[in-house]
MOPAC internal coordinates of N, CA, C and O (Angstrom, degrees):
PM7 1SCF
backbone

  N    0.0000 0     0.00 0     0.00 0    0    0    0
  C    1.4406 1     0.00 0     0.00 0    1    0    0
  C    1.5280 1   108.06 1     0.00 0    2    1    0
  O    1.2310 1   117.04 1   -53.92 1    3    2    1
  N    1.0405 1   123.23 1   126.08 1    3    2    1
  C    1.8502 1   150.85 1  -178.69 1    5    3    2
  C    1.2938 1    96.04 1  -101.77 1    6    5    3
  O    1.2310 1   132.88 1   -73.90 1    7    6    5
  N    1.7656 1    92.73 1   106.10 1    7    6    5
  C    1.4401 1    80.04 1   154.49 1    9    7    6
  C    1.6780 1   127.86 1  -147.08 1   10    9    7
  O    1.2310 1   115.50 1   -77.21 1   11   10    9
  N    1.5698 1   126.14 1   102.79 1   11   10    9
  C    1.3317 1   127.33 1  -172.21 1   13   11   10
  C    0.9955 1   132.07 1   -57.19 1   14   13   11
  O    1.2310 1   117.70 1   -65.14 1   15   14   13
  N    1.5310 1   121.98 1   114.86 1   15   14   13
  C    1.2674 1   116.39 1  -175.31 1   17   15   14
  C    2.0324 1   111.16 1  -109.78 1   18   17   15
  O    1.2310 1   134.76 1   -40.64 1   19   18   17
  N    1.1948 1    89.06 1   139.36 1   19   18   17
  C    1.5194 1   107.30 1  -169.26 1   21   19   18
  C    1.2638 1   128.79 1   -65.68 1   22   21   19
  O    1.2310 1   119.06 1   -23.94 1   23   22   21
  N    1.2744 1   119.40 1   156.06 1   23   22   21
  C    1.9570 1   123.80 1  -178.29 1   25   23   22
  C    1.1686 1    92.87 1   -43.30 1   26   25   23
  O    1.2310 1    91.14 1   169.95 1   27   26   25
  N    1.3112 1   165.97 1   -10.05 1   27   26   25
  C    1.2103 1   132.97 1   176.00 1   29   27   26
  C    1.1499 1   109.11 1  -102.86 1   30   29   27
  O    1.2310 1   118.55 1   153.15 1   31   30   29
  N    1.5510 1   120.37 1   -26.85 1   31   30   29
  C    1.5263 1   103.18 1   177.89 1   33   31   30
  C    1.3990 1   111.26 1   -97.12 1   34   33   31
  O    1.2310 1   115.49 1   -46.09 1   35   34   33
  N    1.5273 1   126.16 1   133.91 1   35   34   33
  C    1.3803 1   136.82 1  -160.24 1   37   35   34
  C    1.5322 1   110.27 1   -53.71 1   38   37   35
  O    1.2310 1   116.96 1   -35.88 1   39   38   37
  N    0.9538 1   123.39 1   144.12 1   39   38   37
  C    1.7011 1   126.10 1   164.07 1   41   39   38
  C    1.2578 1   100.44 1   -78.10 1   42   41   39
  O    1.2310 1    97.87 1  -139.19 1   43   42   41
  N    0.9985 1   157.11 1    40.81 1   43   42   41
  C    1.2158 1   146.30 1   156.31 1   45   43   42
  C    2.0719 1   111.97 1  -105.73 1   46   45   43
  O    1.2310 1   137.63 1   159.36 1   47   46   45
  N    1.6482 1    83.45 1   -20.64 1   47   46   45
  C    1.6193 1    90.64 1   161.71 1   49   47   46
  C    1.2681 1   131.14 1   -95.16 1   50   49   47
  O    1.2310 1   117.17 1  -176.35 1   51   50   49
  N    1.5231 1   122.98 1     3.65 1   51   50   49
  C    1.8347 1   124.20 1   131.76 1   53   51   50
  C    1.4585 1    93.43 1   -37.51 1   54   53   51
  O    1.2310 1   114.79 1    97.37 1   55   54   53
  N    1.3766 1   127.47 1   -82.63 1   55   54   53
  C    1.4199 1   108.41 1  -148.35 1   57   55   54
  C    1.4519 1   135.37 1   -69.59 1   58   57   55
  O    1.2310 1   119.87 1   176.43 1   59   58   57
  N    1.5000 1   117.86 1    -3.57 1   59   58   57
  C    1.3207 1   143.80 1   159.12 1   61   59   58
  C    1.6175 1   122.55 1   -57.65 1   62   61   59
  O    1.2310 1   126.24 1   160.20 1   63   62   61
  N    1.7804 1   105.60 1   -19.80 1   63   62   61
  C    1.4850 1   108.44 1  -145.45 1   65   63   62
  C    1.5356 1    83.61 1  -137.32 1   66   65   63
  O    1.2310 1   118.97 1   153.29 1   67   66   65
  N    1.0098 1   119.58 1   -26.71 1   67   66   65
  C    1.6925 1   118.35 1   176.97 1   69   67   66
  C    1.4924 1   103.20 1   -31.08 1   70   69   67
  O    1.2310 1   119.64 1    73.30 1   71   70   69
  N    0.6504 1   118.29 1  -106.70 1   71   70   69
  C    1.4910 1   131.63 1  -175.25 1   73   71   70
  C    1.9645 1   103.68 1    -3.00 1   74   73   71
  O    1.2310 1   107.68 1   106.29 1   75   74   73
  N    1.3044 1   140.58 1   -73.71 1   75   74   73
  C    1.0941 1   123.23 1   127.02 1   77   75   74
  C    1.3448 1   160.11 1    24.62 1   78   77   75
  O    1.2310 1   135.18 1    95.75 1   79   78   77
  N    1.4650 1    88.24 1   -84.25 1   79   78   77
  C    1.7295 1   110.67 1  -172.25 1   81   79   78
  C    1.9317 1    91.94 1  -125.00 1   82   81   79
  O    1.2310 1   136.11 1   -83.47 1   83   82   81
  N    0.7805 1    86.42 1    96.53 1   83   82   81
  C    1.8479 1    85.84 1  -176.41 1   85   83   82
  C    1.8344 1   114.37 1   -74.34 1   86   85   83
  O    1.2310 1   141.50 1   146.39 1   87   86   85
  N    1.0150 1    75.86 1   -33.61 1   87   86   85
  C    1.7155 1    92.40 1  -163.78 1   89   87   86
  C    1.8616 1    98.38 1   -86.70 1   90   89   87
  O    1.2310 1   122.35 1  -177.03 1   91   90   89
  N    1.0770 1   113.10 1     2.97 1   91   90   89
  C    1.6544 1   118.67 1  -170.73 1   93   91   90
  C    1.5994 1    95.28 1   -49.00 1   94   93   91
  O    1.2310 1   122.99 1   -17.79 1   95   94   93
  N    1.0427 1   111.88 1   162.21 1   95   94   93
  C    1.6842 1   133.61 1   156.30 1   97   95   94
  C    1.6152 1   126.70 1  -154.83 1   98   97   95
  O    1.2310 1   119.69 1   -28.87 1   99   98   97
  N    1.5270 1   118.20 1   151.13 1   99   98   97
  C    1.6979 1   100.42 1   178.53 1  101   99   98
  C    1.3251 1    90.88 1  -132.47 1  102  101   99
  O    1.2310 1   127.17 1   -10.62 1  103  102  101
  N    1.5527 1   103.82 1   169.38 1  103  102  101
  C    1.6335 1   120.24 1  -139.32 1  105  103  102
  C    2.0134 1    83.60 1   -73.70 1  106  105  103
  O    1.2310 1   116.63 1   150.51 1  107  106  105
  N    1.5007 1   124.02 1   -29.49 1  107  106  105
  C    1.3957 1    98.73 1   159.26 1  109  107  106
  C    1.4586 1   151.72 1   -88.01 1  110  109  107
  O    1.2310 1   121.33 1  -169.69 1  111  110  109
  N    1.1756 1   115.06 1    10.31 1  111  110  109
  C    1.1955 1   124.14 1   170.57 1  113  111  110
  C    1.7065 1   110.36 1   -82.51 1  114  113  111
  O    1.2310 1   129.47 1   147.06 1  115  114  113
  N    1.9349 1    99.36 1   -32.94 1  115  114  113
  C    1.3271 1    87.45 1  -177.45 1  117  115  114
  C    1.7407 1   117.28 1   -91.21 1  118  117  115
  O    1.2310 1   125.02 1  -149.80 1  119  118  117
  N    1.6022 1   107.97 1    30.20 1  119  118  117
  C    1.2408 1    96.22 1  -162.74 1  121  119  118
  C    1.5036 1   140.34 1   106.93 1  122  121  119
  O    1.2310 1   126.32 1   159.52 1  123  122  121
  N    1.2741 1   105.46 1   -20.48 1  123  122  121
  C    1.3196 1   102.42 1  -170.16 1  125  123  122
  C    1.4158 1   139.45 1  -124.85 1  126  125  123
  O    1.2310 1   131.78 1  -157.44 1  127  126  125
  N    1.2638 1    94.86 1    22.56 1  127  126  125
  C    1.5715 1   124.36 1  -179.11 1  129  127  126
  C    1.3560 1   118.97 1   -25.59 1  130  129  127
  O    1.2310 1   120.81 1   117.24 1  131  130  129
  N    1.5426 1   116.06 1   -62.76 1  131  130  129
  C    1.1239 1   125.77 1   145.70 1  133  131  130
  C    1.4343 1   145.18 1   -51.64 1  134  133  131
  O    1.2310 1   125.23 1   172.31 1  135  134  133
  N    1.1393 1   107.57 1    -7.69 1  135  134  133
  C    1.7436 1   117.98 1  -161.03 1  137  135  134
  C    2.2933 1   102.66 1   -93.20 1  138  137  135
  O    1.2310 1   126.26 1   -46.70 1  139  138  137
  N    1.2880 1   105.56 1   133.30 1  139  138  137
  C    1.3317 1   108.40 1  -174.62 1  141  139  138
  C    1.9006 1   108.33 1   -45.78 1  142  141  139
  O    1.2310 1   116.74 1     8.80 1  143  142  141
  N    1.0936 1   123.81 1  -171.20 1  143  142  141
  C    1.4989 1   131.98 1   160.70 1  145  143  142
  C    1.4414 1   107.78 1   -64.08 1  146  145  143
  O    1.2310 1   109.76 1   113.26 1  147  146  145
  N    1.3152 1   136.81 1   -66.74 1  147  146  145
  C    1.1896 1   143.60 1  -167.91 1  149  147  146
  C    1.6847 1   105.21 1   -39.46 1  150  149  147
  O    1.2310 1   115.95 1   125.30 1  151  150  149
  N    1.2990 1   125.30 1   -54.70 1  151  150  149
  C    1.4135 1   161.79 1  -125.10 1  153  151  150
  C    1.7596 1    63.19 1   -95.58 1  154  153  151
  O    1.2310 1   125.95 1    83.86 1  155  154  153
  N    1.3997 1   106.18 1   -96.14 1  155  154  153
  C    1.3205 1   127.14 1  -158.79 1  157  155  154
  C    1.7729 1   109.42 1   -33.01 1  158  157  155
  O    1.2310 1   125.10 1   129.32 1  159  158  157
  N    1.4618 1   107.80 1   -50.68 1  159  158  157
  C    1.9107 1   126.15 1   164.83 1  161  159  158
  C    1.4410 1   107.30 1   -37.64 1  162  161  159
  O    1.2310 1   125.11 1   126.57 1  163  162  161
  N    1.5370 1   107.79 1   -53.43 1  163  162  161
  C    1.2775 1   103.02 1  -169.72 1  165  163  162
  C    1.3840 1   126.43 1   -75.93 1  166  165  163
  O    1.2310 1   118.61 1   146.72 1  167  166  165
  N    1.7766 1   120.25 1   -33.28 1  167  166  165
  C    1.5367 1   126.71 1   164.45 1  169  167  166
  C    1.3485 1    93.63 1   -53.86 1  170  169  167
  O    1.2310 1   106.39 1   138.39 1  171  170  169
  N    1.3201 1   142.89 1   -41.61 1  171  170  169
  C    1.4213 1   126.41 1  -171.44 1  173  171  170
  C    1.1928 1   126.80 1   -59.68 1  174  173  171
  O    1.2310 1   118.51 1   141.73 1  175  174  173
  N    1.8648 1   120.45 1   -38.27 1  175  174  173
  C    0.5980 1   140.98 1   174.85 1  177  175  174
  C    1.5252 1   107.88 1   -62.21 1  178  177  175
  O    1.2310 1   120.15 1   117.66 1  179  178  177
  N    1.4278 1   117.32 1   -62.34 1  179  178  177
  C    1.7512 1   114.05 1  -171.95 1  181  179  178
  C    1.4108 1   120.47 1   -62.81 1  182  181  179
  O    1.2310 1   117.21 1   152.14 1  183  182  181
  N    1.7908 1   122.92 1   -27.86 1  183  182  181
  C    1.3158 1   133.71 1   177.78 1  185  183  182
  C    1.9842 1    93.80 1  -100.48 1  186  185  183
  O    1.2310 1   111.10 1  -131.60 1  187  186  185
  N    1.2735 1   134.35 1    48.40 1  187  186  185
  C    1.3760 1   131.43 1   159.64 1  189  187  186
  C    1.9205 1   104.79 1    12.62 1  190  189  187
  O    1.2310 1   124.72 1  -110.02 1  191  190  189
  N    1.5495 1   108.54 1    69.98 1  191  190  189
  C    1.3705 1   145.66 1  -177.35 1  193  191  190
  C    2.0329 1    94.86 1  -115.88 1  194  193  191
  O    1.2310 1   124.54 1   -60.85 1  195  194  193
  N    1.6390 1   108.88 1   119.15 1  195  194  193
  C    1.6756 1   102.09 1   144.69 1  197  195  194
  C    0.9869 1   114.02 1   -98.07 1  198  197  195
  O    1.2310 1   120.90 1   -49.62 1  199  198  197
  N    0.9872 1   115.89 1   130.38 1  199  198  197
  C    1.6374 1   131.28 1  -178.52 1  201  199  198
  C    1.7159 1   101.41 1   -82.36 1  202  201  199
  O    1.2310 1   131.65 1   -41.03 1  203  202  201
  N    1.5528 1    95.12 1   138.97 1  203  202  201
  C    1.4599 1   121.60 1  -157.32 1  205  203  202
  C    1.7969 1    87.57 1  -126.26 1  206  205  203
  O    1.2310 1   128.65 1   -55.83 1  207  206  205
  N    1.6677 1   100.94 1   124.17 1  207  206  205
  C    1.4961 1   100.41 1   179.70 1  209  207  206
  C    1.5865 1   102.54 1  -165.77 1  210  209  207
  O    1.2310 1   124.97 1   -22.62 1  211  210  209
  N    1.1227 1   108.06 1   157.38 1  211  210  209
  C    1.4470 1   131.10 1   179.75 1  213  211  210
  C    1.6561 1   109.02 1   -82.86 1  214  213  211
  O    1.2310 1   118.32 1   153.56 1  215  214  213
  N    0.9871 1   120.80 1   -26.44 1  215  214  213
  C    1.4861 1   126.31 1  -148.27 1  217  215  214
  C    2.2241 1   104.20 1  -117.75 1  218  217  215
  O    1.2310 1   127.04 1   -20.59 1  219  218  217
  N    1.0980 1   104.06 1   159.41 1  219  218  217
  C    1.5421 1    94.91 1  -171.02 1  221  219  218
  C    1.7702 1    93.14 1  -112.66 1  222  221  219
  O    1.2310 1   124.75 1  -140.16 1  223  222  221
  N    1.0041 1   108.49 1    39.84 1  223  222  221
  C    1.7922 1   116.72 1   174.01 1  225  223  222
  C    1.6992 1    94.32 1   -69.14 1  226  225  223
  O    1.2310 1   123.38 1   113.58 1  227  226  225
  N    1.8109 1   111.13 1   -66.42 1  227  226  225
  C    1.6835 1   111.12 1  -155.40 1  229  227  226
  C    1.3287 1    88.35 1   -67.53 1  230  229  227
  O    1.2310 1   104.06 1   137.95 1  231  230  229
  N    1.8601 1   146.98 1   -42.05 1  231  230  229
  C    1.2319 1   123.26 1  -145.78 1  233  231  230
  C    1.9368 1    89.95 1   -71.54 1  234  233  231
  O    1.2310 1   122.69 1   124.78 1  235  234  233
  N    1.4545 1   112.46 1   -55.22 1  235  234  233
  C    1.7429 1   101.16 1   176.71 1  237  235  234
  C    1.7484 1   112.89 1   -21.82 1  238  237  235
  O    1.2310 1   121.50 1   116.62 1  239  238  237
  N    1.2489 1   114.73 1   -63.38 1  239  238  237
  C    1.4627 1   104.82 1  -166.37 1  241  239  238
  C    1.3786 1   105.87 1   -89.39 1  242  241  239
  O    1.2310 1   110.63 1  -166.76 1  243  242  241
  N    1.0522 1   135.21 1    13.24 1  243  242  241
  C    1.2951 1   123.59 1   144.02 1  245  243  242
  C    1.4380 1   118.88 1   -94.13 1  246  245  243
  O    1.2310 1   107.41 1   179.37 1  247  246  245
  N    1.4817 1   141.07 1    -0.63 1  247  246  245
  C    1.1340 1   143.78 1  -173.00 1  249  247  246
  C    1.9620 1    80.59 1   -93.89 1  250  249  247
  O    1.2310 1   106.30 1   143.58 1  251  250  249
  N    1.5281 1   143.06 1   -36.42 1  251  250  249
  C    1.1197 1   128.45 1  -144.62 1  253  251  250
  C    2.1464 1    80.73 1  -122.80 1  254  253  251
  O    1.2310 1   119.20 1  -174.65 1  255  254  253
  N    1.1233 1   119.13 1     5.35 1  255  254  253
  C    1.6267 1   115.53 1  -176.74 1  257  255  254
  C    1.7679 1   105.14 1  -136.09 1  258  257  255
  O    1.2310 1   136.23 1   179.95 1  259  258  257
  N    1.0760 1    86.18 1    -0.05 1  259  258  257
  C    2.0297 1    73.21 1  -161.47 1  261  259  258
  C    1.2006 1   142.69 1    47.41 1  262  261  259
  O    1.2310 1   116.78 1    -7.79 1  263  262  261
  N    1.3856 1   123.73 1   172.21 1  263  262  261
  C    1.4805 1    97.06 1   175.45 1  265  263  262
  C    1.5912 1   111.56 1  -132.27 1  266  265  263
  O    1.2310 1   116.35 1     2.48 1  267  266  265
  N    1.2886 1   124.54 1  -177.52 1  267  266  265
  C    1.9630 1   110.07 1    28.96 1  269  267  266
  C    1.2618 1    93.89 1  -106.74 1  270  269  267
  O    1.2310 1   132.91 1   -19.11 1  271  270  269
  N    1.9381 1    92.65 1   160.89 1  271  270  269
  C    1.3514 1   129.14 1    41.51 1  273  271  270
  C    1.3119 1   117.53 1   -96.00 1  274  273  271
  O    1.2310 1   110.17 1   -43.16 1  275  274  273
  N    1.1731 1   136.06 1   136.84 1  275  274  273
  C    1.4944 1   147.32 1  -147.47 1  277  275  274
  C    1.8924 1    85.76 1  -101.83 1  278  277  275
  O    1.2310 1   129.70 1   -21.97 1  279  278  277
  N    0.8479 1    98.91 1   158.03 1  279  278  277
  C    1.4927 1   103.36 1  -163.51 1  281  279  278
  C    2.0490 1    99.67 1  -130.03 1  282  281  279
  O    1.2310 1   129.50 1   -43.75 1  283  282  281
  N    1.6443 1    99.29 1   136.25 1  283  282  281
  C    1.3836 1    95.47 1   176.57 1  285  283  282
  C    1.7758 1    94.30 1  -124.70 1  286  285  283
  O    1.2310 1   129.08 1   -65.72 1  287  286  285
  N    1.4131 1   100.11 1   114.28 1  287  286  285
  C    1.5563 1   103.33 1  -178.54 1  289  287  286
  C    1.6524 1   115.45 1   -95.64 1  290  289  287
  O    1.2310 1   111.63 1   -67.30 1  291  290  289
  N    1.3898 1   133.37 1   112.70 1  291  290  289
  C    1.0810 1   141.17 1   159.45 1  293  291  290
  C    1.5300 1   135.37 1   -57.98 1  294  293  291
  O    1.2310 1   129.77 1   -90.77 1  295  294  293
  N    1.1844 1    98.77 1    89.23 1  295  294  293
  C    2.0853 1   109.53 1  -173.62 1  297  295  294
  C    0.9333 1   100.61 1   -69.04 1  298  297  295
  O    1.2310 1   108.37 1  -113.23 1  299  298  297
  N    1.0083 1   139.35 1    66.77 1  299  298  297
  C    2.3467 1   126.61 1  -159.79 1  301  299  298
  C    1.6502 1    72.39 1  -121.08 1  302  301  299
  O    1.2310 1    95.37 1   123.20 1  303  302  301
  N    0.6448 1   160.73 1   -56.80 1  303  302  301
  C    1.4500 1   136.09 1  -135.12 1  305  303  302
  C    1.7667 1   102.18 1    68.87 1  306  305  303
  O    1.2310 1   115.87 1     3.04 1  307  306  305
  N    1.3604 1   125.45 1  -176.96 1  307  306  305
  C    1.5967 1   127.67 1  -149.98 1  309  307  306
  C    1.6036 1    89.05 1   -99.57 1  310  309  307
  O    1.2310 1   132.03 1   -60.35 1  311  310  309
  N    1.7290 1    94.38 1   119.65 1  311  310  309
  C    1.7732 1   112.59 1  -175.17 1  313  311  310
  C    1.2307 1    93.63 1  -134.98 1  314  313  311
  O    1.2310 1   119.82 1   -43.38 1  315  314  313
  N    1.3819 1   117.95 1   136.62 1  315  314  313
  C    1.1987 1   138.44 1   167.78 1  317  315  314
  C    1.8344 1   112.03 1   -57.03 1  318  317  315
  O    1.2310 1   125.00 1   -41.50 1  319  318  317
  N    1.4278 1   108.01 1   138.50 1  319  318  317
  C    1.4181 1   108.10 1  -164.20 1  321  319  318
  C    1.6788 1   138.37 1   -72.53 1  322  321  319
  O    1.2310 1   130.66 1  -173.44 1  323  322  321
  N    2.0821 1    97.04 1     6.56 1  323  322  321
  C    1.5770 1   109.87 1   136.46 1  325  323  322
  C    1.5925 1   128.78 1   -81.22 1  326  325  323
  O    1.2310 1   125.79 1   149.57 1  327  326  325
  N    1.3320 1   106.48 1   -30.43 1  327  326  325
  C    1.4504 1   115.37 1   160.87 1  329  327  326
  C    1.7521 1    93.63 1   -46.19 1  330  329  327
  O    1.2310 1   121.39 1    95.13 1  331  330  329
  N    1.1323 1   114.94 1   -84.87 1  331  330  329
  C    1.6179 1    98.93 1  -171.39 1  333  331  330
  C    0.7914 1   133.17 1   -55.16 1  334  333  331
  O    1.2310 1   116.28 1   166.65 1  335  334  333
  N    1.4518 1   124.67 1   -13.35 1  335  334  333
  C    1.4893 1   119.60 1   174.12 1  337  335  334
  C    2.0930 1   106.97 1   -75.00 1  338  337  335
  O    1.2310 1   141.08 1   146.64 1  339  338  337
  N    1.0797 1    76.68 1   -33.36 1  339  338  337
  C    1.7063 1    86.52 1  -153.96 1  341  339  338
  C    2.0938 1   104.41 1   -53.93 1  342  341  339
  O    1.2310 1   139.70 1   140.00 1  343  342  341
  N    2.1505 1    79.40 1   -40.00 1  343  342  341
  C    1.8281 1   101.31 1   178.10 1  345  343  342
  C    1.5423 1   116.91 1   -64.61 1  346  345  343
  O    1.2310 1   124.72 1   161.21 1  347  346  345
  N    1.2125 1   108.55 1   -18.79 1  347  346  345
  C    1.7172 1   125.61 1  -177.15 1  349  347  346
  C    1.6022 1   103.54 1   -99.22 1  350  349  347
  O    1.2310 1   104.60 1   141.31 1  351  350  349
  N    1.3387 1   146.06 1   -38.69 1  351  350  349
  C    1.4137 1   134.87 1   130.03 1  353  351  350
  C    1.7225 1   131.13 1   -26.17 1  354  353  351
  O    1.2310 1   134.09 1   118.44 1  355  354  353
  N    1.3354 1    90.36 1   -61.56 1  355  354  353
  C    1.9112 1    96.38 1   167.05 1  357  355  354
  C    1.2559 1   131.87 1   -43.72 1  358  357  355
  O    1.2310 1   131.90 1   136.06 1  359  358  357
  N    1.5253 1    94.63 1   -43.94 1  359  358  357
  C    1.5951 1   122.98 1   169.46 1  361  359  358
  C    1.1125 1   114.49 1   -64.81 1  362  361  359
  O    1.2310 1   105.85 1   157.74 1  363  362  361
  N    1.6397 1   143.85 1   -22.26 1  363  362  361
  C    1.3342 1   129.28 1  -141.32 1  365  363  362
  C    1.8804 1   114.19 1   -86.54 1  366  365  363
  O    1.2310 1   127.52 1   169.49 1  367  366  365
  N    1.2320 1   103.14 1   -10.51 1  367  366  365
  C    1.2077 1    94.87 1   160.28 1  369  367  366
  C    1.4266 1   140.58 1   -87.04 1  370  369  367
  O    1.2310 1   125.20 1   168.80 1  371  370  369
  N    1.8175 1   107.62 1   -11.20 1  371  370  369
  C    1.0377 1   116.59 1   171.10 1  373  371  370
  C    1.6137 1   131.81 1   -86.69 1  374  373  371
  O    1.2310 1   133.54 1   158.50 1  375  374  373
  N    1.5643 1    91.44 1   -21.50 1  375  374  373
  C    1.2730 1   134.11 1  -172.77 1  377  375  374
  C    1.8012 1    98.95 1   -65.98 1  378  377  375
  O    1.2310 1   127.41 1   127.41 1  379  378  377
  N    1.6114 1   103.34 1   -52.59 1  379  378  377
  C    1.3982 1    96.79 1  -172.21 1  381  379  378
  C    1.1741 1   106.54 1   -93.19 1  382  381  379
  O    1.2310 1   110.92 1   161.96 1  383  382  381
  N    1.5814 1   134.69 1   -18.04 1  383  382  381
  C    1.4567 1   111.47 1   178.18 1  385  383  382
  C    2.0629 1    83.52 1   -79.05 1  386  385  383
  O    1.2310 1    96.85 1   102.91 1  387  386  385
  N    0.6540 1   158.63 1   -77.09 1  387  386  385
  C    1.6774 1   138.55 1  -138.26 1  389  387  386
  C    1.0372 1    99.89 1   -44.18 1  390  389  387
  O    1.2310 1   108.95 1   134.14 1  391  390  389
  N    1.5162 1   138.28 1   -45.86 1  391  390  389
  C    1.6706 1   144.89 1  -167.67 1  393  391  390
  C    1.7436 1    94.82 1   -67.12 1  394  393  391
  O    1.2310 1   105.23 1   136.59 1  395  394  393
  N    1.1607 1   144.94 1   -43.41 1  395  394  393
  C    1.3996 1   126.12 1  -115.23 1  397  395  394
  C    1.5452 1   104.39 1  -141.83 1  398  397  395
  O    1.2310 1   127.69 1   142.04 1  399  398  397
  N    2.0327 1   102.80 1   -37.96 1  399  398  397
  C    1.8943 1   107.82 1  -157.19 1  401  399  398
  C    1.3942 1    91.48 1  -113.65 1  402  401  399
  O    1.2310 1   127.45 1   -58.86 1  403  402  401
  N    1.3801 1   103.28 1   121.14 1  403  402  401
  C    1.5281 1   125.98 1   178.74 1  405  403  402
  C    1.2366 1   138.64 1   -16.33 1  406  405  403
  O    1.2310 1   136.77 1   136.07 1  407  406  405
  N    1.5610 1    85.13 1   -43.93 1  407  406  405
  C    2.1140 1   115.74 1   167.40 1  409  407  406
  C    1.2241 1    92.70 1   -55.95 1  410  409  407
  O    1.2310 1   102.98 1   178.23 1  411  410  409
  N    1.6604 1   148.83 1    -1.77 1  411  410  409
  C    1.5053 1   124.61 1   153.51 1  413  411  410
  C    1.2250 1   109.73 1  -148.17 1  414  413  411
  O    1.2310 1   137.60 1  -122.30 1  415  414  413
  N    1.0717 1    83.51 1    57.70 1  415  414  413
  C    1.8507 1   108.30 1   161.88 1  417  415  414
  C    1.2568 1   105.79 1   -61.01 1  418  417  415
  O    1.2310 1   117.03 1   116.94 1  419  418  417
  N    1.4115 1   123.25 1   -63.06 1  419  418  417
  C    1.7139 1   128.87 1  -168.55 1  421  419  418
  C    1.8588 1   103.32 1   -65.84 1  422  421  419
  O    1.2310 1   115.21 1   167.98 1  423  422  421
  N    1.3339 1   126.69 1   -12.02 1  423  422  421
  C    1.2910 1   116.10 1  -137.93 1  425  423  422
  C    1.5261 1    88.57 1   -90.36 1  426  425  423
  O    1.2310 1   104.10 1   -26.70 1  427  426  425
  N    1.1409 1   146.92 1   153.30 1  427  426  425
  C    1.5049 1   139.30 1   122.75 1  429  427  426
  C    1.1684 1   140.57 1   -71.91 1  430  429  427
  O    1.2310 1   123.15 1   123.56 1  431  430  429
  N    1.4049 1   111.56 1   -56.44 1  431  430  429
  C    1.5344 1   112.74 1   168.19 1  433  431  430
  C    1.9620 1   140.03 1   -93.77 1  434  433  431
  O    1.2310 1   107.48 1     3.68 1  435  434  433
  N    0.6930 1   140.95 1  -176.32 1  435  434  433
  C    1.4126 1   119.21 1  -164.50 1  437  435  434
  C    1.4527 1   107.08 1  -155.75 1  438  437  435
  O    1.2310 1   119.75 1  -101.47 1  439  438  437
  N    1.4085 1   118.09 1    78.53 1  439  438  437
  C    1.6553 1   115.72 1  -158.77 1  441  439  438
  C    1.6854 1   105.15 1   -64.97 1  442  441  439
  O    1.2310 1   116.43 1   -45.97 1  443  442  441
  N    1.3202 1   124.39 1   134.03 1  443  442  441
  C    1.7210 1   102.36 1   156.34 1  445  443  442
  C    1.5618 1   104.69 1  -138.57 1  446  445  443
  O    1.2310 1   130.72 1   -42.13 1  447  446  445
  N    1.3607 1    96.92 1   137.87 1  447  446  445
  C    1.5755 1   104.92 1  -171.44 1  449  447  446
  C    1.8441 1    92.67 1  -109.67 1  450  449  447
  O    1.2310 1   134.21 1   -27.97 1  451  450  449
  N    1.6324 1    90.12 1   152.03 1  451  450  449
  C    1.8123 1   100.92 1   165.02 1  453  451  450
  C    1.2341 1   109.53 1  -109.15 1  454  453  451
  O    1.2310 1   120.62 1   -72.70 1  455  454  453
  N    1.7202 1   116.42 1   107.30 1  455  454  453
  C    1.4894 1   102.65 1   161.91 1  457  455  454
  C    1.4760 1   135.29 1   -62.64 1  458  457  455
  O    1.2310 1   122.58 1   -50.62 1  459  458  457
  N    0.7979 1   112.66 1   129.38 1  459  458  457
  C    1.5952 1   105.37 1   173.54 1  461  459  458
  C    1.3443 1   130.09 1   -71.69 1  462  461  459
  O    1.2310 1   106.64 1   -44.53 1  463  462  461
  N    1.5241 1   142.45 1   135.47 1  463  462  461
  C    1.4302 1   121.17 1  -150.50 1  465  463  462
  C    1.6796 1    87.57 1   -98.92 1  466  465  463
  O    1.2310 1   124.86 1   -16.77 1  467  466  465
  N    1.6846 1   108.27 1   163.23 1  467  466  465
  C    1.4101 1   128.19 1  -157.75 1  469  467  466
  C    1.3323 1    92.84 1   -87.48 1  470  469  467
  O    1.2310 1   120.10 1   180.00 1  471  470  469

């Protein structure tokens, strides 16, 4: 499982999550720091990468492109980048059946919110 995580979430949380997510990558390691959303959608698309993001930019162009890349969108509101690692571990079972088990074959995107406790 590939999975790209976006200019907003730090590359420094590949290396938090490795262990995990082996195959992780962020939009600068692969290059693309600079490169628009579309740009970025589309390496995802050709290297079979879900793009992991905070922001509802990739679900837009996949609502008007389809996919894949299947998109895992993070509702966290602003978490420090063990907070995300730790929320992207928590996740990993859900994370890989949406990527992988048939039952979401049709699905594209993959909302996950962090509640906050009261």
């Amino acid at each position: 499982m590939k999975l790209l995580l976006d200019q907003n979430i730090s590359h420094r949380v590949v290396k938090l999550i490795e262990q995990h997510f082996p195959f992780a990558s962020s939009v600068k390691q692969e290059e693309l720091t600079d490169a628009n959303d579309v740009t970025v959608w589309q390496h995802a698309k050709q290297n079979g990468f879900a793009i992991v993001t905070f922001d509802e930019d990739f679900f837009n162009i996949q609502m008007a492109k389809g996919f894949p890349p299947k998109i895992i969108w993070f509702k966290t509101g602003n978490i420090s980048n063990k907070q995300a690692a730790d929320f992207l571990i928590a996740q990993k079972d859900m994370i890989t059946s949406f990527i992988s088990d048939e039952a979401y074959h049709n699905e594209g995107c993959l909302e996950l919110f962090l509640l906050s406790p009261k």
